[in-house]
VEXMARTI-779431 format. One record per residue (C-alpha): residue in one letter; x, y, z. Coordinates in nm, 3 decimals. Last residue first. Layout:
BEGIN
NODE code       x       y       z
NODE    a       X       Y       Z
...
END
This chain:
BEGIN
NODE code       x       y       z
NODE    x   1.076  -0.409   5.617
NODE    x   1.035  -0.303   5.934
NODE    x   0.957   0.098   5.953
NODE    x   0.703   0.331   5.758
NODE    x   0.655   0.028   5.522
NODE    x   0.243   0.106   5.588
NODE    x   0.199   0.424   5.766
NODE    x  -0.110   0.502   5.586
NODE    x  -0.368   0.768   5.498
NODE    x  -0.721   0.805   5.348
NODE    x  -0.791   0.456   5.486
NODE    x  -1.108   0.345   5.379
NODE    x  -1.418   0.385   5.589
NODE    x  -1.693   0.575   5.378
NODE    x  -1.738   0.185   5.140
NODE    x  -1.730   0.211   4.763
NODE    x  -1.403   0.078   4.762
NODE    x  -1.507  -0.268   4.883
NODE    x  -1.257  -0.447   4.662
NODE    x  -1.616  -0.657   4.531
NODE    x  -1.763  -0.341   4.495
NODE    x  -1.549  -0.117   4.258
NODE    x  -1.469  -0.457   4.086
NODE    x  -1.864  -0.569   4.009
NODE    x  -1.907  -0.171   3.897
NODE    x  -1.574  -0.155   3.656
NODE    x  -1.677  -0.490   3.576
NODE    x  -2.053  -0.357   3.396
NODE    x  -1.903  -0.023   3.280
NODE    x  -1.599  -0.181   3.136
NODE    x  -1.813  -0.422   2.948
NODE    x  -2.049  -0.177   2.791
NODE    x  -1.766   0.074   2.735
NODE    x  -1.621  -0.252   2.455
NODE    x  -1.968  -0.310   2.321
NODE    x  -1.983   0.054   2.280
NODE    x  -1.609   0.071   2.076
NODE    x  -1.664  -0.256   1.851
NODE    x  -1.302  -0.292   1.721
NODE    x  -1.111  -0.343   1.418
NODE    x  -1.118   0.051   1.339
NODE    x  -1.166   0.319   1.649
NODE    x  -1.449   0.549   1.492
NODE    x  -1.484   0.910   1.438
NODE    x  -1.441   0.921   1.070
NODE    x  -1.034   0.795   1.157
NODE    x  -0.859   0.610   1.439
NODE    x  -0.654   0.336   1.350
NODE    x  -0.502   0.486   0.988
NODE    x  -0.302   0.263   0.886
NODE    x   0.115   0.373   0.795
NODE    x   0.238   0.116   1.121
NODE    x   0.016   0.375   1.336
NODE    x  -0.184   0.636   1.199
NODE    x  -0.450   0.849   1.416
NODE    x  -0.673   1.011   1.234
NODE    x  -0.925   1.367   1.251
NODE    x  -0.741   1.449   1.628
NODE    x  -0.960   1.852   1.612
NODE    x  -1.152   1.721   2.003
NODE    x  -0.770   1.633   2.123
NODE    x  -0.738   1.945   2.187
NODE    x  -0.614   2.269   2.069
NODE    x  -0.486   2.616   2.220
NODE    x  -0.165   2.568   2.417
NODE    x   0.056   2.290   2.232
NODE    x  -0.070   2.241   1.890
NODE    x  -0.155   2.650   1.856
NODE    x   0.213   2.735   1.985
NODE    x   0.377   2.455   1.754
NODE    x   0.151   2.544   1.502
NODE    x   0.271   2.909   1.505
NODE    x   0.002   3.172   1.311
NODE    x  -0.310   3.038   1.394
NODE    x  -0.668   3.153   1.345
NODE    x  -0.859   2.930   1.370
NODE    x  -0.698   2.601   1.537
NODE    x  -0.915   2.562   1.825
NODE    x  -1.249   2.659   1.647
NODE    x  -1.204   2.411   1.383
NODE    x  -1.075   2.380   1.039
NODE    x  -0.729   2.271   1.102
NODE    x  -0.845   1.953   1.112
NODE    x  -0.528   1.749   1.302
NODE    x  -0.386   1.410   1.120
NODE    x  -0.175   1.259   1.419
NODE    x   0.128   1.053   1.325
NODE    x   0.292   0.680   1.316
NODE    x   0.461   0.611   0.986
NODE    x   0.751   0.440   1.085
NODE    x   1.084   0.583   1.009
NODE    x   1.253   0.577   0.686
NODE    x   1.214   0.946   0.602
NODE    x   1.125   1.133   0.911
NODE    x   0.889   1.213   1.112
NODE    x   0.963   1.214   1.533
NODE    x   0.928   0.969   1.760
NODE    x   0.948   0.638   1.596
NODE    x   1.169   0.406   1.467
NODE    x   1.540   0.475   1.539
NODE    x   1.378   0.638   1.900
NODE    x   1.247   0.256   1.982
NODE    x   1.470   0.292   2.297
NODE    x   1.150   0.320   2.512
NODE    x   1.306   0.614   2.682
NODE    x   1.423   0.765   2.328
NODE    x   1.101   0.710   2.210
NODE    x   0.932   0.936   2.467
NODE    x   1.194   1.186   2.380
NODE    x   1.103   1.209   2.040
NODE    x   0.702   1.257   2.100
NODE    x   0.536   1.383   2.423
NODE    x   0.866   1.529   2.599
NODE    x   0.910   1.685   2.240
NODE    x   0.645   1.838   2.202
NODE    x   0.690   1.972   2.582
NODE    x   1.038   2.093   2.507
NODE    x   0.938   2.245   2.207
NODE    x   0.634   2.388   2.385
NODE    x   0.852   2.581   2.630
NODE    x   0.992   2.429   2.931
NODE    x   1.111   2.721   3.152
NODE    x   1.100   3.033   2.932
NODE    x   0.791   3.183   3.117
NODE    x   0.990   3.273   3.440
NODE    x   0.750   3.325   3.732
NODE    x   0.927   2.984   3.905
NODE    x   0.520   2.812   3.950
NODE    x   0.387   2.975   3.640
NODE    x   0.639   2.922   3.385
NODE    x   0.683   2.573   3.537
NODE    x   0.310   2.464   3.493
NODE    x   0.281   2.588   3.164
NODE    x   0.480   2.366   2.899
NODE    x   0.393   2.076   3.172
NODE    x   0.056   2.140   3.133
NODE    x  -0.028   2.130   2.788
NODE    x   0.193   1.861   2.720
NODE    x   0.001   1.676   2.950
NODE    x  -0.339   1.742   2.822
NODE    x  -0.230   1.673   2.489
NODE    x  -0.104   1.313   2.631
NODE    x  -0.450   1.226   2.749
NODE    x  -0.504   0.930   2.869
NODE    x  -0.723   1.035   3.184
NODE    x  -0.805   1.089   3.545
NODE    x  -0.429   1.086   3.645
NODE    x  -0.417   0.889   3.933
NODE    x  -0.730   0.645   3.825
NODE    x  -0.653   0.706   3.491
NODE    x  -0.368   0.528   3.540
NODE    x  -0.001   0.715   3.445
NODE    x  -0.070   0.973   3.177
NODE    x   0.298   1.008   3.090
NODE    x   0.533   1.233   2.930
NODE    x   0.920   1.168   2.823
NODE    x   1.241   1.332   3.009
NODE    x   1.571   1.212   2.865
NODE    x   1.833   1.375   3.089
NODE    x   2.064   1.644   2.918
NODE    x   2.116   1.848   3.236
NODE    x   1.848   2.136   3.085
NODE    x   1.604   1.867   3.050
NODE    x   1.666   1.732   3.433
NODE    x   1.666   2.079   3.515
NODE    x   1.308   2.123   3.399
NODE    x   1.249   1.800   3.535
NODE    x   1.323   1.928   3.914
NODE    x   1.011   1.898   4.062
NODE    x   1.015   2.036   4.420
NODE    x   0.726   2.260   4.459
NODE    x   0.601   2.225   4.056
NODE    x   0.628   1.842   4.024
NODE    x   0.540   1.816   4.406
NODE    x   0.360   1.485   4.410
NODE    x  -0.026   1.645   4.526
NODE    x  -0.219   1.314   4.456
NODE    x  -0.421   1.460   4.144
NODE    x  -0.169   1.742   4.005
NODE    x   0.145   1.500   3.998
NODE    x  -0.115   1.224   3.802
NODE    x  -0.175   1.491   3.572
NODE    x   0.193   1.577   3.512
NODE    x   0.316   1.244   3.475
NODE    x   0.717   1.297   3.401
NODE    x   0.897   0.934   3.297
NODE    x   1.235   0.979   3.368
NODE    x   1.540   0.789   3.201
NODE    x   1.865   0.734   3.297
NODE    x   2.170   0.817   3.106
NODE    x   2.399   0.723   3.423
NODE    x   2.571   1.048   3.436
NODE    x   2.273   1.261   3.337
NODE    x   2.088   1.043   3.613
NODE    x   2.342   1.140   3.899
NODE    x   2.358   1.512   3.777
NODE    x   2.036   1.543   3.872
NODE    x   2.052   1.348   4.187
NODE    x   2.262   1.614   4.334
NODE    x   2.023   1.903   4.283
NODE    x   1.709   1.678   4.412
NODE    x   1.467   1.454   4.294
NODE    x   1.194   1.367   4.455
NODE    x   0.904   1.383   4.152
NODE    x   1.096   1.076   4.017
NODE    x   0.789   0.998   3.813
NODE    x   0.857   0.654   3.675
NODE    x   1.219   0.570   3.644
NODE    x   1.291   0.448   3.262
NODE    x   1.583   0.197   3.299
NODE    x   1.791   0.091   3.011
NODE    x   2.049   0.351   3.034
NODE    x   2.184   0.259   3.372
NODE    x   2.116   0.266   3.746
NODE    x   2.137  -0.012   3.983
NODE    x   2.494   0.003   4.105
NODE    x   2.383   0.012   4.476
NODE    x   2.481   0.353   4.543
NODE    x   2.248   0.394   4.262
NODE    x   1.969   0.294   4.365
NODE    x   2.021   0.448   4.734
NODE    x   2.097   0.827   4.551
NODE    x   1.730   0.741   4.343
NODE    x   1.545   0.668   4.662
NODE    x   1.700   0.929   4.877
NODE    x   1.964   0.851   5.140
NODE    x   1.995   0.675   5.525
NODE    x   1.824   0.358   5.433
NODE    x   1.527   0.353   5.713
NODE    x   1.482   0.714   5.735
NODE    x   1.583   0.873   5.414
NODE    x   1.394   0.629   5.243
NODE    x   1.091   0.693   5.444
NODE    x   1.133   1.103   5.376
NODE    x   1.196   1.037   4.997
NODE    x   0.863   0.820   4.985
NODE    x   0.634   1.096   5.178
NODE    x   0.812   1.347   4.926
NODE    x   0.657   1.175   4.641
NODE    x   0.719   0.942   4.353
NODE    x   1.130   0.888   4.390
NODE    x   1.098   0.551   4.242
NODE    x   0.822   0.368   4.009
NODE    x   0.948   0.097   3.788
NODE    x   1.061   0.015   3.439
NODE    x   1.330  -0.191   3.259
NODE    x   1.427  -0.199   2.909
NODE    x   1.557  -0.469   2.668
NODE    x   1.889  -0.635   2.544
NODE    x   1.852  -0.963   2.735
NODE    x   2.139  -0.921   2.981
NODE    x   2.062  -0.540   3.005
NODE    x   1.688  -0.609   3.097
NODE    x   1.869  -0.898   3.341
NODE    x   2.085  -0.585   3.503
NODE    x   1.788  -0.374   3.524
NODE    x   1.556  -0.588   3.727
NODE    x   1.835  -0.717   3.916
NODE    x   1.938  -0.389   4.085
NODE    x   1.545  -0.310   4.183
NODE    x   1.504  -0.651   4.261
NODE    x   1.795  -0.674   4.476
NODE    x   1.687  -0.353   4.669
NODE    x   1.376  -0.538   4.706
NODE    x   1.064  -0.450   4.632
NODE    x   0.730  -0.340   4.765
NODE    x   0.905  -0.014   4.929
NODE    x   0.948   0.138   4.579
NODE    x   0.951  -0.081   4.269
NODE    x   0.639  -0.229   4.067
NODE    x   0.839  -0.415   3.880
NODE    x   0.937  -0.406   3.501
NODE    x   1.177  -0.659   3.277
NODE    x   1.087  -0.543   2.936
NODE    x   0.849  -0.699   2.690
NODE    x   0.795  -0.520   2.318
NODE    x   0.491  -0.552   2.098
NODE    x   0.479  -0.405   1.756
NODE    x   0.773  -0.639   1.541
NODE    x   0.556  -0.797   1.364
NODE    x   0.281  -0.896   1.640
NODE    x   0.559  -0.983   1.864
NODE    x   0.919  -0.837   1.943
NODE    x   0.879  -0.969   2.320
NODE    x   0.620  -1.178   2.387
NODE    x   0.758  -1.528   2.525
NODE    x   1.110  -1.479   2.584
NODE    x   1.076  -1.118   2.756
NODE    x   0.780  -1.328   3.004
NODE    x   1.012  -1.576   3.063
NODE    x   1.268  -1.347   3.167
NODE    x   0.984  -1.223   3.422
NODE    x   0.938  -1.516   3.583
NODE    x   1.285  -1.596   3.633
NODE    x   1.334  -1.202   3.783
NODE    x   1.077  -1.270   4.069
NODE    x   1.220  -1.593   4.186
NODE    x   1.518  -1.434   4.205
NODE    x   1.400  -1.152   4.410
NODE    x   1.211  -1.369   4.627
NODE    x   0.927  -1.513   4.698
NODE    x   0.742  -1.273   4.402
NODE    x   0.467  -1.102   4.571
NODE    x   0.176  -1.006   4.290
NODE    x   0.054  -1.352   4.215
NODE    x   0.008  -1.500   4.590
NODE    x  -0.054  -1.105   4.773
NODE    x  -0.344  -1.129   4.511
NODE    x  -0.448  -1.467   4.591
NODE    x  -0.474  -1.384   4.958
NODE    x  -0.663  -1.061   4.923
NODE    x  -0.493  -0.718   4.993
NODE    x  -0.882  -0.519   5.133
NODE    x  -0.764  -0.492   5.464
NODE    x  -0.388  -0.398   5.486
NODE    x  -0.170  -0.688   5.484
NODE    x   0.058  -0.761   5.792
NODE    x   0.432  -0.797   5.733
NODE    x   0.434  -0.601   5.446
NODE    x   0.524  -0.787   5.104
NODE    x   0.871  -0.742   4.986
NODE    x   0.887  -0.897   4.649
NODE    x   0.728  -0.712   4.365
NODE    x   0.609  -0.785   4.003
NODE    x   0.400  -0.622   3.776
NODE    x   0.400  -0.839   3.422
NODE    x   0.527  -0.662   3.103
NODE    x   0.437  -0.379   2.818
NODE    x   0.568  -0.230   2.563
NODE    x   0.340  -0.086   2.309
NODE    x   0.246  -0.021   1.945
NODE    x  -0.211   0.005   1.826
NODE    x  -0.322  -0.245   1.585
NODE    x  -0.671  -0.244   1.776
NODE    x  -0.711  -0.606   1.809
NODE    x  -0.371  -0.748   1.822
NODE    x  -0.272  -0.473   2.108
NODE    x  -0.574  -0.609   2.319
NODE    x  -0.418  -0.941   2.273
NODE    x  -0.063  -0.805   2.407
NODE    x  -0.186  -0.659   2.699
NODE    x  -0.333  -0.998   2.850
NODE    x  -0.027  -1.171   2.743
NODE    x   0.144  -0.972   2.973
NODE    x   0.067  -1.193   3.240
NODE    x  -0.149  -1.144   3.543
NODE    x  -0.127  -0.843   3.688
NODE    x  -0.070  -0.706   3.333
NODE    x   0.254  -0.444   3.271
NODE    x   0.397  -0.065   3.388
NODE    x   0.264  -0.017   3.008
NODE    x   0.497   0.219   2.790
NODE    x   0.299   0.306   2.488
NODE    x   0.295   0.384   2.160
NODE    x   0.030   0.570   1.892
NODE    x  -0.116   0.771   2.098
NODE    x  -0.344   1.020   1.951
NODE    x  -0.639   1.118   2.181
NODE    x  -0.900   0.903   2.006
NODE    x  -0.593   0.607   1.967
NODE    x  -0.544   0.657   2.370
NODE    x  -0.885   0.633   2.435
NODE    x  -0.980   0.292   2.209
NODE    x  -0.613   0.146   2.422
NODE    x  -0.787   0.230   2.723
NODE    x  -1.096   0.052   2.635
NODE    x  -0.893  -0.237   2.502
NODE    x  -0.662  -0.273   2.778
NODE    x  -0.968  -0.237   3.010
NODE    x  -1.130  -0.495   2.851
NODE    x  -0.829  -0.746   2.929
NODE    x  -0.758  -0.650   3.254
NODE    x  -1.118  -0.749   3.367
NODE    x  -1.061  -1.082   3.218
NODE    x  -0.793  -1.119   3.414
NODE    x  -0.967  -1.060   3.754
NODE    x  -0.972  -0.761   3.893
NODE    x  -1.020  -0.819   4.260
NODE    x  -0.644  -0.766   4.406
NODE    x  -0.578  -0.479   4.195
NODE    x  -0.869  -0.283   4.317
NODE    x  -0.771  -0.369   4.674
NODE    x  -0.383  -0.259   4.589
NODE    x  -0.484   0.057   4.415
NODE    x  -0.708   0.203   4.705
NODE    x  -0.545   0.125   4.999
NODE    x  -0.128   0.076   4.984
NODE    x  -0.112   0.289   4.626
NODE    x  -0.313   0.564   4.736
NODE    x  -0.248   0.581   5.055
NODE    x   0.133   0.591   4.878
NODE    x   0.088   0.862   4.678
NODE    x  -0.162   1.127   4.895
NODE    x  -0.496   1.134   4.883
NODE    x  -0.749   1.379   4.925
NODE    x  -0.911   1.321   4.547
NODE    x  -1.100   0.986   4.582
NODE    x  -0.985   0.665   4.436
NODE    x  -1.273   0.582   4.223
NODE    x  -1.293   0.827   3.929
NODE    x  -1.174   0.550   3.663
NODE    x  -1.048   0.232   3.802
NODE    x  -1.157   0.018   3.545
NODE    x  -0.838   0.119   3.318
NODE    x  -0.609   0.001   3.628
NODE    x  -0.409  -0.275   3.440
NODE    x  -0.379  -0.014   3.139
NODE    x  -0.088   0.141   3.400
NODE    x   0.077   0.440   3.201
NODE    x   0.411   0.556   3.186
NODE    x   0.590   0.710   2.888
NODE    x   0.276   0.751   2.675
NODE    x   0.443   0.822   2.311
NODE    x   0.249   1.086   2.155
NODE    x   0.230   1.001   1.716
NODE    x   0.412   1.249   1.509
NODE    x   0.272   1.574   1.382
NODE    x   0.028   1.644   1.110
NODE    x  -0.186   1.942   1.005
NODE    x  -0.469   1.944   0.753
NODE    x  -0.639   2.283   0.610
NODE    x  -0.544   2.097   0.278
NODE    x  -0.411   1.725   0.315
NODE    x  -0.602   1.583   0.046
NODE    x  -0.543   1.262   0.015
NODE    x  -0.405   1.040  -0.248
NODE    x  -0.408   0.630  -0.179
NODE    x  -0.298   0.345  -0.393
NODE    x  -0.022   0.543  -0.553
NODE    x   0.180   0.489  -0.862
NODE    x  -0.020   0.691  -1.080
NODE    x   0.055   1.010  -0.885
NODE    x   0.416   1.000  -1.064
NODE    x   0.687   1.082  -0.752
NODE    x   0.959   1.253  -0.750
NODE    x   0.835   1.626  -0.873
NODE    x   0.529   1.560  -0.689
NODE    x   0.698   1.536  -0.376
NODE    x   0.918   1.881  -0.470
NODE    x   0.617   2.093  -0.491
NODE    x   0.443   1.940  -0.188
NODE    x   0.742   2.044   0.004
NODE    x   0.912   1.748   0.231
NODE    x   0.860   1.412   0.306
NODE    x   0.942   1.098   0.167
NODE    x   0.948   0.692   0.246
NODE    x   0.760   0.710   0.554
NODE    x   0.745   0.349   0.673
NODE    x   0.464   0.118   0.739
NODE    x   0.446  -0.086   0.380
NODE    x   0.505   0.305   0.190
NODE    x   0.397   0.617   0.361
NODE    x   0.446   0.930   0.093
NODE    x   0.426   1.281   0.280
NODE    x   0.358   1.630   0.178
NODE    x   0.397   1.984   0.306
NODE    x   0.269   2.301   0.185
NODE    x   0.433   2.433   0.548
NODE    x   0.726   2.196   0.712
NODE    x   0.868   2.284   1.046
NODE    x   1.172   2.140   1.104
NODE    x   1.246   2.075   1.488
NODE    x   1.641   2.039   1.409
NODE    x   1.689   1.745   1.540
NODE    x   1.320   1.627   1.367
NODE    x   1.042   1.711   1.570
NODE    x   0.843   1.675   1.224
NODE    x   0.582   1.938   1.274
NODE    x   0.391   1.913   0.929
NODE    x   0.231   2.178   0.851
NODE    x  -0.066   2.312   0.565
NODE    x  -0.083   1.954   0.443
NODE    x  -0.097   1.991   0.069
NODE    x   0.008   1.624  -0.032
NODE    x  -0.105   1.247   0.144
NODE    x   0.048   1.030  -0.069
NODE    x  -0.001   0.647   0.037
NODE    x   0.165   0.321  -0.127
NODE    x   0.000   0.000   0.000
END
């Protein structure tokens, strides 16, 4: 299938350079864009009998597919159920764990699919999934329906608390708590062996954990030395809050990412979720070590992380660190938006330092595209446009309210539109999401479901209950 699409008004490629392209065109060839540039010189090269496809790009806008740097597709059910006054790890300890421990699998399956249907609407076209309860097979057959790219993997811990909080069911504690470290990290290799680099070449498996308090220091370590071992990535929450700097402090004598990496445990491969508790040091300590961060604006907004009281990403940026968005779970975050996040974090800085050239839409278009790649390590691939990468972008209508009238798309993209003008969605050169509708998949059927286990979940966790802790001291000392 050979595709021109010619007289886009823009095309934002977020090349090195950030080339902007106006009276732009593009030819998408079996996945891959095999030309860009001015309309003009596109139909110099190529005969328009040779095409399958021609479409008009005019009043059309196109930039390259968000990459969702964290997100949890295992807690799609949980939409607007954890309440508002909560901080990360109540959260986590007595809302999230319940929820997790009544899900079943088939539970996880349709909400992979109905997050999957919102990330296509809002123009995600990858994904980095903290991984299935269960197994990541889960993911990966929600991925075959909707043609949509991911990584994904199985949650995995080892360090259960020595008395579990009401609501942590047997069976859950069973599947979730690895024995040990090692017993942890065998599982998970299998779960590389078996679905990594499947569906053509669209699925990836890395070695993630839940980290924090529920694991290990030798899981932490281990996680990303048997990623390295087996040439993929590793992912895991560290550094979410100030509550989790404080306890680390306490019982280990240093912050969570200065303890990691006392420990040797740092390294390209690993994509640290959050890391809202970062300070000056530790800056330098993950330009050194060419780690990643994952930067969840919503989610920091929701349970009150500190990205603008004692975020550092904008020096992160500055330092050379690969920053990428996330939505996190909708639960935290409320959505699977990437827009949304870009939109915030290329205003939440200006306003909270009073300097409005701290992370500027580049940065933020970037954070949501190229640099998302670059922490998946798919960057030769995807990420930005460009000829012989894979043809993964957002069509916008530039005939709506939000885009009229605009002089900068990069400014309009980033501050004034929504995912309400996303026309298509292309991943792998097919267009997923296009004329309103999700393809390959039956989109009410699919909110039907969720509705009816969100409900059964919500209940059998006993979240809808007045008493549930709204704070916790959980891994405050012992283990």
């Amino acid at each position: 299938m050979k595709t021109l699409i010619e007289n886009l008004d823009f095309v934002l490629t977020v090349d090195r350079d950030d080339t902007v392209l106006r009276d732009a065109a593009m030819v998408v060839q079996d996945g891959r864009i095999i030309d860009l540039g001015p309309s003009a010189e596109i139909s110099k090269r190529h005969s328009r009998d040779g095409f399958d496809l021609v479409k008009n790009g005019a009043l059309k806008g196109v930039c390259p597919g968000f990459i969702d740097s964290h997100v949890h597709l295992s807690e799609t059910l949980s939409r607007a159920v954890f309440p508002d006054n909560l901080n990360t790890r109540a959260w986590v300890f007595h809302w999230a764990k319940p929820f997790y421990a009544h899900i079943s699998a088939e539970d996880e399956y349709w909400g992979a699919l109905l997050g999957i249907t919102e990330m296509l609407r809002c123009g995600t076209t990858c994904f980095l999934d903290m991984g299935s309860q269960y197994d990541p097979g889960i993911t990966v057959r929600a991925m075959e329906q909707t043609g949509i790219r991911g990584i994904t993997g199985r949650h995995a811990a080892d360090n259960p608390p020595e008395i579990a909080p009401r609501g942590w069911s047997e069976e859950m504690m069973k599947h979730h708590f690895f024995p040990s470290a090692k017993a942890a990290l065998k599982t998970l290799e299998q779960c590389v062996e078996t679905y990594h680099g499947g569906l053509d070449g669209r699925v990836r498996c890395w070695v993630n954990i839940e980290g924090k308090e529920p694991c290990t220091l030798d899981l932490h370590v281990g996680a990303r030395a048997l990623a390295e071992r087996l040439g993929v990535g590793t992912t895991y929450h560290l550094a979410t809050s100030i509550e989790e700097a404080r306890v680390c402090q306490g019982k280990h004598g240093a912050w969570p990412i200065t303890r990691i990496e006392q420990a040797g445990g740092l390294g390209r491969n690993l994509v640290i979720a959050h890391g809202a508790a970062v300070n000056d040091e530790e800056v330098g300590t993950l330009a050194r070590h060419d780690t990643k961060v994952a930067f969840c604006p919503s989610s920091s907004f929701k349970l009150g992380k500190g990205a603008t009281a004692i975020g550092k990403y904008p020096e992160l940026v500055e330092a050379g660190v690969t920053v990428g968005l996330g939505t996190d779970g909708v639960s935290a975050a409320g959505n699977m938006n990437m827009m949304r996040q870009m939109f915030m974090a290329a205003g939440m800085f200006k306003d909270a330092r009073l300097k409005p050239d701290v992370f500027t839409v580049r940065q933020a278009l970037r954070a949501a595209t190229i640099e998302g790649a670059k922490a998946l390590m798919w960057d030769d691939e995807i990420g930005s446009l460009e000829v012989g990468k894979k043809a993964d972008f957002v069509i916008f209508d530039l005939d709506h309210v939000e885009w009229t009238p605009f002089h900068d798309p990069m400014q309009a993209l980033v501050f004034s539109a929504s995912t309400s003008s996303i026309e298509e969605t292309w991943v792998d050169g097919m267009p997923l999401y296009a004329n309103g509708k999700v393809a390959n998949v039956d989109e009410p059927r699919i909110r039907r479901k969720a509705r009816e286990l969100a409900a059964a979940a919500v209940m059998r966790a006993g979240l809808h209950r007045t008493d549930v802790p709204t704070s916790t001291t959980l891994y405050d000392s012992g283990n």
